[in-house]
Backbone as ProteinMPNN parsed JSONL, in Angstrom:
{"seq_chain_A": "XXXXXXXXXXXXXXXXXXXXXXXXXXXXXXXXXXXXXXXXXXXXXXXXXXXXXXXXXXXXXXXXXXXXXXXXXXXXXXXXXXXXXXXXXXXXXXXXXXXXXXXXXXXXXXXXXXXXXXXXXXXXXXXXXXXXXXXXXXXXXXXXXXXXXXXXXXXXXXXXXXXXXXXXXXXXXXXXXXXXXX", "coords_chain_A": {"N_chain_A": [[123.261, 113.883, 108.769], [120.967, 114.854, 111.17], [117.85, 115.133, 113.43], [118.124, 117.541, 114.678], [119.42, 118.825, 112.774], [117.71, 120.297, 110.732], [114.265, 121.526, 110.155], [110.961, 121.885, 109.888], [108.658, 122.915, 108.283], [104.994, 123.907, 108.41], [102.565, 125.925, 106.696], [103.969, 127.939, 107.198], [103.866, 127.34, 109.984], [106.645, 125.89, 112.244], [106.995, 122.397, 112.686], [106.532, 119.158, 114.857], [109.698, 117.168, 114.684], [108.899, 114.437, 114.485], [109.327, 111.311, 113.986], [112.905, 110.183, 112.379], [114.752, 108.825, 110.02], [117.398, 107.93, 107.495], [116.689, 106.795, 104.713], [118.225, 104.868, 102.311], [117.012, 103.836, 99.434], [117.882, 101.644, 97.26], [118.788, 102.555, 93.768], [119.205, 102.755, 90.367], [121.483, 103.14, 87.898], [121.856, 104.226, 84.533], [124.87, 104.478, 82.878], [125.516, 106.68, 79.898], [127.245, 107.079, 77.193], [128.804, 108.91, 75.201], [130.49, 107.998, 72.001], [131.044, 108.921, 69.714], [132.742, 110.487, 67.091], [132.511, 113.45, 67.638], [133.97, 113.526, 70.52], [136.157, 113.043, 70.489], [138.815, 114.065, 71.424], [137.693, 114.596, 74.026], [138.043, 111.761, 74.785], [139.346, 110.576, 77.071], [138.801, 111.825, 79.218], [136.308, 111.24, 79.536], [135.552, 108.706, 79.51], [137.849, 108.078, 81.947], [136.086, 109.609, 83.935], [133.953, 108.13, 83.99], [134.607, 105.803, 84.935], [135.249, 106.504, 87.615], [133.098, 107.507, 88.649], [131.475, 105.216, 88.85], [132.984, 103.354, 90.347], [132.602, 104.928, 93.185], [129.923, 104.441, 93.447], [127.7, 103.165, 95.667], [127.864, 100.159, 96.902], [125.304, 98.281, 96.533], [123.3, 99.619, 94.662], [122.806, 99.437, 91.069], [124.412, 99.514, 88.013], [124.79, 100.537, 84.821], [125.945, 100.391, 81.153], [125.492, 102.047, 78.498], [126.726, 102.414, 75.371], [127.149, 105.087, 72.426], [127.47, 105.855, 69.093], [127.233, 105.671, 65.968], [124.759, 104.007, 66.494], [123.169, 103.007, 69.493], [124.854, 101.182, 71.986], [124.401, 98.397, 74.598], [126.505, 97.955, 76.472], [127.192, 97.234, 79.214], [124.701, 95.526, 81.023], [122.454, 96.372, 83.63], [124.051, 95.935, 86.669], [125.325, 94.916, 89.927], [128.269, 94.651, 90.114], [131.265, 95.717, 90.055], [133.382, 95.27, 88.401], [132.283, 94.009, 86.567], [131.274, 96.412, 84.957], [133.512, 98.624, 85.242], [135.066, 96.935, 82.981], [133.513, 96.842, 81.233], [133.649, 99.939, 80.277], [136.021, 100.062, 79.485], [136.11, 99.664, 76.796], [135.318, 101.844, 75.543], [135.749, 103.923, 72.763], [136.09, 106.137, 70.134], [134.504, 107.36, 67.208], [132.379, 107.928, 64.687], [129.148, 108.941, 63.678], [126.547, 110.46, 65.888], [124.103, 108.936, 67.652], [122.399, 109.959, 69.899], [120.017, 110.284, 71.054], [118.727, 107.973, 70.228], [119.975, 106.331, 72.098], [119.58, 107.806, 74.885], [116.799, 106.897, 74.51], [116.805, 103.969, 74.416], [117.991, 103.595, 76.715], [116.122, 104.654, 78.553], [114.221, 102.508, 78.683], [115.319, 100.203, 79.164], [115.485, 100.99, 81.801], [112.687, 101.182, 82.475], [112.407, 98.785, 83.268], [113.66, 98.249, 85.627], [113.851, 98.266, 89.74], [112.684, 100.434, 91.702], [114.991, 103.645, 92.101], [115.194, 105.361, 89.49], [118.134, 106.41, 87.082], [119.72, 108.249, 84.608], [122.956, 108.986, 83.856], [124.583, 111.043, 81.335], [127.127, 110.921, 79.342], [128.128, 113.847, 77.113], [128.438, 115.603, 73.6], [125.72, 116.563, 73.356], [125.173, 117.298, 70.796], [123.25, 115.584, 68.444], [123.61, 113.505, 65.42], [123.966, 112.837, 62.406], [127.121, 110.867, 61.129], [128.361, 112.94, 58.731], [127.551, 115.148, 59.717], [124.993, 116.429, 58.981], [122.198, 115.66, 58.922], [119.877, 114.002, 61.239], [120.676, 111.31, 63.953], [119.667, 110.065, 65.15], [116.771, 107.651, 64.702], [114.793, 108.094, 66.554], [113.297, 111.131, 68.178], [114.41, 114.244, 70.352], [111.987, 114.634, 71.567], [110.799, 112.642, 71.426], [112.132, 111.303, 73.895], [111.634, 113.029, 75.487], [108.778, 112.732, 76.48], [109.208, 109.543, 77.22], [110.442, 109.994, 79.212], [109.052, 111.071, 80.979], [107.325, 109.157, 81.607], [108.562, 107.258, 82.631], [110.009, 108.349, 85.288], [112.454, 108.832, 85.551], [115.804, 110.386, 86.409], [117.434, 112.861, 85.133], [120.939, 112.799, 84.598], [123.312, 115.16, 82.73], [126.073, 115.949, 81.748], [128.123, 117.884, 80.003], [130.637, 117.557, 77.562], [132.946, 118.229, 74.795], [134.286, 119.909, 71.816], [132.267, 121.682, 71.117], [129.507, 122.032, 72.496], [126.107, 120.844, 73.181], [124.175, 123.148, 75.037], [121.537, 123.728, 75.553], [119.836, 121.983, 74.836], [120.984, 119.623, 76.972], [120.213, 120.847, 79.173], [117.238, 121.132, 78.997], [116.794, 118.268, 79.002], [117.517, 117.449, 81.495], [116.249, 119.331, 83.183], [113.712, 118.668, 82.409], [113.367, 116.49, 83.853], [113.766, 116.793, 86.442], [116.305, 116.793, 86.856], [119.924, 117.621, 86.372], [121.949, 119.423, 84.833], [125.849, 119.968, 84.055]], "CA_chain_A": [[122.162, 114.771, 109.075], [120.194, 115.158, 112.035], [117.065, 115.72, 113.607], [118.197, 118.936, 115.163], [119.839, 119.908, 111.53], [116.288, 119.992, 110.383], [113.454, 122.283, 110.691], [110.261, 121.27, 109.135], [107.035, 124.17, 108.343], [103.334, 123.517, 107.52], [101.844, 126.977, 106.404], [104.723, 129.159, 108.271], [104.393, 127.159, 111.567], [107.232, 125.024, 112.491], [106.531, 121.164, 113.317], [107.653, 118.602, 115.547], [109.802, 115.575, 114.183], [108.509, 112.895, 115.425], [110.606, 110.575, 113.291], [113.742, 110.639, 111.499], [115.691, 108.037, 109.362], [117.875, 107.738, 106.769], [116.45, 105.951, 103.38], [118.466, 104.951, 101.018], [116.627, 103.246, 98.424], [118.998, 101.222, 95.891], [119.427, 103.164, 92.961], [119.669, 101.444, 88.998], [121.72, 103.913, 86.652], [122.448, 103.654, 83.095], [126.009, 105.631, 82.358], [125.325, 106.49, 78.631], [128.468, 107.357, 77.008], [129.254, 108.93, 73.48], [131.423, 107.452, 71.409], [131.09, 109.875, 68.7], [134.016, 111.199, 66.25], [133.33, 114.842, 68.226], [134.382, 113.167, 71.629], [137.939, 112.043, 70.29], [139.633, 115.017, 72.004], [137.229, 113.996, 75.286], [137.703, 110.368, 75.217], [140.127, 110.126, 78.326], [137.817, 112.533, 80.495], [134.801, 110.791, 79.219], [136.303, 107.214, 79.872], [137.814, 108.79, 83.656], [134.987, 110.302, 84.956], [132.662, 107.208, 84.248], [135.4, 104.937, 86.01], [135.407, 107.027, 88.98], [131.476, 107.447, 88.788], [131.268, 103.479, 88.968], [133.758, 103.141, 91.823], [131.86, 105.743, 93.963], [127.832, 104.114, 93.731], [126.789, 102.14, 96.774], [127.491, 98.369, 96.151], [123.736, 97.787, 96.418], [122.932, 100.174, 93.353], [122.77, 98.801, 90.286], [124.9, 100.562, 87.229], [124.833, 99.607, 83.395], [126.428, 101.138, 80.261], [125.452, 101.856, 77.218], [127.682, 103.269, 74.696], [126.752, 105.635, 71.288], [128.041, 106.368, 68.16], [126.342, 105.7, 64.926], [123.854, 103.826, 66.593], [123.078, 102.672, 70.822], [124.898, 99.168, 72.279], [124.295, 97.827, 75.385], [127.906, 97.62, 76.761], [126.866, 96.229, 80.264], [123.122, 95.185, 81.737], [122.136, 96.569, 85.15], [124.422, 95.342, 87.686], [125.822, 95.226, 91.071], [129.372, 94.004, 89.931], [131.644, 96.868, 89.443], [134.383, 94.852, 87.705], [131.921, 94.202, 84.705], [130.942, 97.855, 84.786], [134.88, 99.301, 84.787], [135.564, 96.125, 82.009], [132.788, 97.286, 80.024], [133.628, 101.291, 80.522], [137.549, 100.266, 79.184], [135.791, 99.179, 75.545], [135.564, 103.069, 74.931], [136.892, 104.312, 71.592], [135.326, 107.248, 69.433], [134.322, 107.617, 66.154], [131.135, 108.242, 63.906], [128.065, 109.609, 64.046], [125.564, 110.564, 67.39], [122.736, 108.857, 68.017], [122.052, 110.355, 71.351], [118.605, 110.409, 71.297], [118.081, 106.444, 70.573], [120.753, 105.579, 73.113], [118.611, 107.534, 75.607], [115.342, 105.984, 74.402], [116.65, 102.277, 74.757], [118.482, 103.149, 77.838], [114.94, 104.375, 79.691], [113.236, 101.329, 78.179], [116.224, 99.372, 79.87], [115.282, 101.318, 83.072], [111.33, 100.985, 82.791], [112.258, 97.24, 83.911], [114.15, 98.405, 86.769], [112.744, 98.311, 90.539], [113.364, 101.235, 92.71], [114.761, 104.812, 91.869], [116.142, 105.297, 88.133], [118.634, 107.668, 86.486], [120.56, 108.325, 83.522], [124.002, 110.166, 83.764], [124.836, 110.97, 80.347], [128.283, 112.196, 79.097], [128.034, 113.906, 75.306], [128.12, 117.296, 73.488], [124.142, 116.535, 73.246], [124.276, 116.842, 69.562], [122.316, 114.479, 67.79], [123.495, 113.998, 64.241], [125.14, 111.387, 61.591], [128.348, 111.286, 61.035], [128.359, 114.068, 58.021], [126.661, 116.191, 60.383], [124.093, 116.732, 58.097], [121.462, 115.194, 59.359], [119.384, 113.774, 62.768], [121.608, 110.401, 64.123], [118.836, 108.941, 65.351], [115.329, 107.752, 64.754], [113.821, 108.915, 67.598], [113.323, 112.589, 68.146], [113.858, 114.768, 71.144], [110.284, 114.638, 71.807], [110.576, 111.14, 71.932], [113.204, 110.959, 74.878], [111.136, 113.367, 76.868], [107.729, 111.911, 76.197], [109.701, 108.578, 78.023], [111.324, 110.639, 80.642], [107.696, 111.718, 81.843], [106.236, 107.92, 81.331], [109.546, 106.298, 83.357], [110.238, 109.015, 85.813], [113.815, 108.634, 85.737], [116.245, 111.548, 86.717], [118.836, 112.67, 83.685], [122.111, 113.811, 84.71], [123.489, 115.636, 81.787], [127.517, 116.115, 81.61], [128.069, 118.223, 78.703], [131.929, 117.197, 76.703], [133.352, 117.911, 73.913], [134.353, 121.464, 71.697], [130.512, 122.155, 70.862], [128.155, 121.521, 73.487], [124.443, 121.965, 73.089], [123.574, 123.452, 76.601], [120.728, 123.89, 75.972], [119.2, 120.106, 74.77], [121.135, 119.149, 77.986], [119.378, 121.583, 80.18], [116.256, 120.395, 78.591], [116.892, 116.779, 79.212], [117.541, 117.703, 83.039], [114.96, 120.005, 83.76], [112.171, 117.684, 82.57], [113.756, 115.008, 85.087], [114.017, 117.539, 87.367], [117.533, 116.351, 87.247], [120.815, 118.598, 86.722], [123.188, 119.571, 83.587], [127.152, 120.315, 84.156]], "C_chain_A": [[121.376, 114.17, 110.243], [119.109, 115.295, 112.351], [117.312, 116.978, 114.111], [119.019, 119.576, 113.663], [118.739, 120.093, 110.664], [114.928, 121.104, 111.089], [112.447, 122.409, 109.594], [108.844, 122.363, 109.036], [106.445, 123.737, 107.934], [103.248, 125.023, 107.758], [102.419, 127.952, 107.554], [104.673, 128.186, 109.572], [105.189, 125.76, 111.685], [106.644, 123.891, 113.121], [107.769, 119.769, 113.89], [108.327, 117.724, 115.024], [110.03, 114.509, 115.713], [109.274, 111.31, 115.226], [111.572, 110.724, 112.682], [114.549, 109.447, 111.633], [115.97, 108.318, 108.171], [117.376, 106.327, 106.247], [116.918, 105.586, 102.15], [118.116, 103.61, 100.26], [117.555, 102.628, 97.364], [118.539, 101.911, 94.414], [119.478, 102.392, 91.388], [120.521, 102.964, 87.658], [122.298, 103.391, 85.7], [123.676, 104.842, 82.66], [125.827, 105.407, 80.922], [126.409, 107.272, 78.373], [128.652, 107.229, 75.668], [130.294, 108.949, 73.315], [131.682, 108.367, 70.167], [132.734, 110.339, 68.14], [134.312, 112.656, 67.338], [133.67, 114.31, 69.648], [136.028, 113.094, 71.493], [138.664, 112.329, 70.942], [139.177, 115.067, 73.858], [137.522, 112.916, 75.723], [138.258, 109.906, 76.577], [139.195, 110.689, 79.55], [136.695, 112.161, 80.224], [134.738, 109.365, 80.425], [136.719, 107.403, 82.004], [136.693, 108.99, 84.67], [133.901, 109.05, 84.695], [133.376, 106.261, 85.129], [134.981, 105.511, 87.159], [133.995, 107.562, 89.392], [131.396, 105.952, 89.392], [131.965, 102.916, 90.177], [132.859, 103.69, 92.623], [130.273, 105.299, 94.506], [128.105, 102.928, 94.423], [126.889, 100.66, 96.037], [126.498, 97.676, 96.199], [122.711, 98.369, 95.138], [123.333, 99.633, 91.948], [123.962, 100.078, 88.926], [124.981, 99.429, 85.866], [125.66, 100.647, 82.508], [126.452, 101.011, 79.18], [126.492, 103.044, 76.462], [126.758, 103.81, 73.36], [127.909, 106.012, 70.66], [126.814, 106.302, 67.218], [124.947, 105.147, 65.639], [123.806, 103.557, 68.476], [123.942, 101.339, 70.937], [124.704, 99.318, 73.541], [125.769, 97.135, 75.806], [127.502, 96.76, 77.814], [125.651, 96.174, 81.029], [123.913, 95.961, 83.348], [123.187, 95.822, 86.142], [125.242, 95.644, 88.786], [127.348, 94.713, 90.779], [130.169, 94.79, 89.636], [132.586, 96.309, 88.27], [133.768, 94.55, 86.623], [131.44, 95.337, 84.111], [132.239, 98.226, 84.267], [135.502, 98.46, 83.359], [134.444, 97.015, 80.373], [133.247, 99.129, 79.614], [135.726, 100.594, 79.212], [136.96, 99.755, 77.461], [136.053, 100.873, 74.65], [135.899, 103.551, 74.068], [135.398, 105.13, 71.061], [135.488, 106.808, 67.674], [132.938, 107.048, 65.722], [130.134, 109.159, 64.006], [127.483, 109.8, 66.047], [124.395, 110.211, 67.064], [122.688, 109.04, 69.5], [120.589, 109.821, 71.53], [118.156, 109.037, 71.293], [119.122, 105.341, 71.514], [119.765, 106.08, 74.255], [117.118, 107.264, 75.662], [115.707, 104.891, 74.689], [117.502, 102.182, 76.321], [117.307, 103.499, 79.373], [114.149, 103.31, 79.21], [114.06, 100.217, 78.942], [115.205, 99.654, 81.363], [114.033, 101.443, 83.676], [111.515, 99.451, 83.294], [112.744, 97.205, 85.42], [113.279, 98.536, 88.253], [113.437, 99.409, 91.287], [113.465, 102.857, 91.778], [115.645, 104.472, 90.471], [116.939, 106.237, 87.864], [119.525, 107.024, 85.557], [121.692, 109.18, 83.767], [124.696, 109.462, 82.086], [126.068, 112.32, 79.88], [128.446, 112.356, 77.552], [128.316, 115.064, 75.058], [126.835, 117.785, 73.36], [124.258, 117.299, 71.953], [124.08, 115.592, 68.768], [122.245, 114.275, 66.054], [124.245, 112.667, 63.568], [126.297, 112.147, 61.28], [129.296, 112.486, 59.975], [128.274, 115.219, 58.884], [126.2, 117.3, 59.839], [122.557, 116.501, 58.001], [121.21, 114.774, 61.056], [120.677, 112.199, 62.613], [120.959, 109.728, 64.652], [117.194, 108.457, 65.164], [114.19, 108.27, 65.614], [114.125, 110.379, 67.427], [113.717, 113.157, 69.694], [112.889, 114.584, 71.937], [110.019, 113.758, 72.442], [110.674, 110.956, 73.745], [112.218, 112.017, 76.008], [109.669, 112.776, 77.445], [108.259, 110.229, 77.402], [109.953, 108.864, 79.016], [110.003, 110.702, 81.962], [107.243, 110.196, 82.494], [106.923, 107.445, 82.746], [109.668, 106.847, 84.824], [111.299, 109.093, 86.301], [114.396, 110.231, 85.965], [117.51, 111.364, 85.495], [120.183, 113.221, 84.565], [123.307, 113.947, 83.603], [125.457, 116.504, 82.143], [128.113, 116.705, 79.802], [130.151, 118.079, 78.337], [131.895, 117.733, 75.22], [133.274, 119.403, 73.077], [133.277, 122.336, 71.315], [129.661, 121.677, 71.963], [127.018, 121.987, 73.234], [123.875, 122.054, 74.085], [122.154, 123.219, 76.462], [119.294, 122.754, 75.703], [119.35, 119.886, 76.175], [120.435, 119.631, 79.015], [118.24, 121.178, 79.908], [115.756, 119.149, 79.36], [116.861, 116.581, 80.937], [116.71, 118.155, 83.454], [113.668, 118.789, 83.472], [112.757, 116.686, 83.244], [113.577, 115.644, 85.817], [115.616, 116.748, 88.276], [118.829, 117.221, 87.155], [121.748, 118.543, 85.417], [124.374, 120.44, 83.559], [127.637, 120.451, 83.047]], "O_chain_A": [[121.162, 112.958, 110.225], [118.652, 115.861, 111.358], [116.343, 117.693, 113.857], [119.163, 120.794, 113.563], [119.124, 119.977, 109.5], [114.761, 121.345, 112.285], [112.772, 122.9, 108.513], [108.086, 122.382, 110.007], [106.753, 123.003, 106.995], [103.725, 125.493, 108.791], [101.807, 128.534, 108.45], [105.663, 128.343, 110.286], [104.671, 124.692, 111.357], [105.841, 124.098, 114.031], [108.94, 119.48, 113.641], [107.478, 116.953, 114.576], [110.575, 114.16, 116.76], [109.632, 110.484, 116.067], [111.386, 111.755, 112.036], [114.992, 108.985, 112.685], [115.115, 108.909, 107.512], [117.46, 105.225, 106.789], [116.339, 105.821, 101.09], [118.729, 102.551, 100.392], [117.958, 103.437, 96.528], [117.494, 101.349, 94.084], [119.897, 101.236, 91.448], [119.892, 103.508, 86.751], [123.052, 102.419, 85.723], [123.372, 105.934, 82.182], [125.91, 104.256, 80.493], [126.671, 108.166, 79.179], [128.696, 106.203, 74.989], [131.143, 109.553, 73.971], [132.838, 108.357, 69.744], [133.701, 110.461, 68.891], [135.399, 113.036, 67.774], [133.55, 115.386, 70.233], [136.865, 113.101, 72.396], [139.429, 111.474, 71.389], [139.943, 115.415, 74.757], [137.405, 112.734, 76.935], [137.729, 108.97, 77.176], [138.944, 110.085, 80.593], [135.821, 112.851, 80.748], [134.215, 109.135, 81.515], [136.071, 106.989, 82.965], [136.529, 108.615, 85.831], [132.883, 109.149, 85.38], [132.755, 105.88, 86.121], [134.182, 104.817, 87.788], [133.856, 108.041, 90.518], [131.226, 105.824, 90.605], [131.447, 102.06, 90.894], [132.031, 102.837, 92.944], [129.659, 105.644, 95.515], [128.608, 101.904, 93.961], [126.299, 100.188, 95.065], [126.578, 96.473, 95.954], [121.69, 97.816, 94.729], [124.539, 99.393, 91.89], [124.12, 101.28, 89.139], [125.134, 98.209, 85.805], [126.046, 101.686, 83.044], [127.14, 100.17, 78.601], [126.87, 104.141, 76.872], [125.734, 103.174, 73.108], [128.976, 106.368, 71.16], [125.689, 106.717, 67.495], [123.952, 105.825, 65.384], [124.793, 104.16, 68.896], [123.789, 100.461, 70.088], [124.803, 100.496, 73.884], [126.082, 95.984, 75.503], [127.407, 95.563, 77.545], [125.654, 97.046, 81.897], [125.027, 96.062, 83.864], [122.743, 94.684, 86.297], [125.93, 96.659, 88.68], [127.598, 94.084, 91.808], [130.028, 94.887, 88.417], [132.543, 96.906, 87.195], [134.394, 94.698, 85.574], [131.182, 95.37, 82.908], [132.375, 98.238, 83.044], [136.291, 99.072, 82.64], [134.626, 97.448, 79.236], [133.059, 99.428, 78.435], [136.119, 101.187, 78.207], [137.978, 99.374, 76.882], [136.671, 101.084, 73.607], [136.976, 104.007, 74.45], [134.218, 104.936, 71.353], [136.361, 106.136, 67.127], [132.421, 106.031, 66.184], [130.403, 110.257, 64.493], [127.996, 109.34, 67.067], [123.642, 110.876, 66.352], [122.992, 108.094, 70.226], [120.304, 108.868, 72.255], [117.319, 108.699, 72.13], [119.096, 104.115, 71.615], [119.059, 105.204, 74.754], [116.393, 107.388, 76.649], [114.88, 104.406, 75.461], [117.663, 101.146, 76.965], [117.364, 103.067, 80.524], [112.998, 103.491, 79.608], [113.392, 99.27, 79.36], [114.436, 98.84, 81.873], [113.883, 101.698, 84.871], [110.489, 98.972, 83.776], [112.365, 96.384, 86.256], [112.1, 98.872, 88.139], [114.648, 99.348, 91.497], [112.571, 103.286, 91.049], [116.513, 103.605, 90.36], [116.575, 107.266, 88.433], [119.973, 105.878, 85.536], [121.34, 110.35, 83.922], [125.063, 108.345, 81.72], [126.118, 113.549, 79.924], [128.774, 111.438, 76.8], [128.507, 115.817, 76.012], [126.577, 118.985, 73.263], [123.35, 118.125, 71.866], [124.941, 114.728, 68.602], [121.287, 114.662, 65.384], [124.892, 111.778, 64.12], [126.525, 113.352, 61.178], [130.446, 112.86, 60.203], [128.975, 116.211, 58.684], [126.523, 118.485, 59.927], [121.821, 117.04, 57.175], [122.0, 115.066, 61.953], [121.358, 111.98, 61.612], [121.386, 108.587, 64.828], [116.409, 109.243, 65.694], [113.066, 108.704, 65.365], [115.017, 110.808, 66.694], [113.247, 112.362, 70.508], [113.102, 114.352, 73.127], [109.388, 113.656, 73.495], [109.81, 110.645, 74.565], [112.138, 111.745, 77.206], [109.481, 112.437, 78.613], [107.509, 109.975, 78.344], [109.755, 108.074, 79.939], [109.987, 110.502, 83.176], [106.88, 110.075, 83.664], [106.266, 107.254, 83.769], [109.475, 106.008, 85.704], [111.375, 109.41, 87.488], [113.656, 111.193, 85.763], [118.177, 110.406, 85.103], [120.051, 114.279, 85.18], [124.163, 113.067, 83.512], [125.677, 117.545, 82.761], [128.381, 116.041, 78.8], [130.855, 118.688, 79.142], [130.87, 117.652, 74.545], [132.384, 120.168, 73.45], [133.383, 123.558, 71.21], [129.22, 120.533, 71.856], [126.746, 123.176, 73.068], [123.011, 121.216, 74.34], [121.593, 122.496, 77.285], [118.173, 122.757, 76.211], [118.325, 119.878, 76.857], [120.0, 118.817, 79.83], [117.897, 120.553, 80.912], [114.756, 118.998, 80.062], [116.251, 115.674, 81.503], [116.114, 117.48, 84.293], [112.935, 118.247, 84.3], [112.219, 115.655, 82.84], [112.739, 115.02, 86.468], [115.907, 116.395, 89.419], [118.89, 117.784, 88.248], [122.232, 117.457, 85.098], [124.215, 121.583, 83.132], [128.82, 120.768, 82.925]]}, "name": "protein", "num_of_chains": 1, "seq": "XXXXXXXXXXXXXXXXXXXXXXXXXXXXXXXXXXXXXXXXXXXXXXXXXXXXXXXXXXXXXXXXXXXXXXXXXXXXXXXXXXXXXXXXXXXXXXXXXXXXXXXXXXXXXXXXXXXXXXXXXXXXXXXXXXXXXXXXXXXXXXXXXXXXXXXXXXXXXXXXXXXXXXXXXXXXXXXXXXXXXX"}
């Protein structure tokens, strides 16, 4: 991009640029990644698409990964290293419950330490349930996770998987980031 691909208005009247650079700010995302029983039939396009996410980010951006099932882990801290990112991403395996909701509570509490711009890309069916699915799957609420979202100001990006999806959590979870749900 350009200054001549660019055309800048105050109150209808076009203005001049006077400057123009490219900023890219380093970056810290947390790939959160359910492990869940309903993934089982996802796990290869779950597993795929975070590899080839992790290849792709700027070797100055930071990337971590937490995994869910019954409860959140901390697969790999923040880092610029892709090879402990793709090592940690190959741990992958499904089964149990979803705690969605306290994987992304401890993964913006990860990212309130972070310096710079934050985001979450999160691949799930965004429901939130124990492994009966009979109940919530995690202690936190909803509420919680957006309540944080506001505090942190992280961006979600919401990747919906798996033969139930709940669009409309994920759309949720994006819109209050003013981030995006596929």
């Amino acid at each position: 991009v350009t200054p001549d691909d660019l055309s800048v208005f105050e109150d209808g009247v076009e203005q001049k640029i006077e400057g123009f650079e490219e900023a890219l700010t380093p970056i810290s995302v947390m790939l959160v990644l359910d492990e869940s029983g309903s993934m089982r039939k996802d796990a290869g396009a779950v597993a795929d698409a975070a590899r080839t996410f992790a290849k792709q980010m700027p070797g100055k951006d930071r990337v971590g990964v937490m995994m869910f099932a019954d409860k959140p882990v901390l697969v790999q801290d923040l880092s610029t290293i892709r090879e402990f990112v793709l090592r940690a991403i190959d741990k992958y395996q499904t089964g149990g419950g979803t705690a969605l909701y306290d994987a992304l509570t401890d993964s913006l509490e990860k990212l309130k330490k972070a310096t710079g711009r934050t985001a979450i890309v999160v691949m799930t069916d965004g429901r939130d349930e124990d492994n009966p699915g009979k109940g919530p799957g995690s202690v936190h609420t909803l509420d919680d996770v957006l309540t944080t979202l506001k505090e942190t100001g992280t961006t979600v990006y919401a990747i919906g998987l798996g033969p139930n999806v709940d669009r409309a959590t994920l759309e949720q979870l994006a819109t209050a980031s003013s981030g995006d749900a596929y």
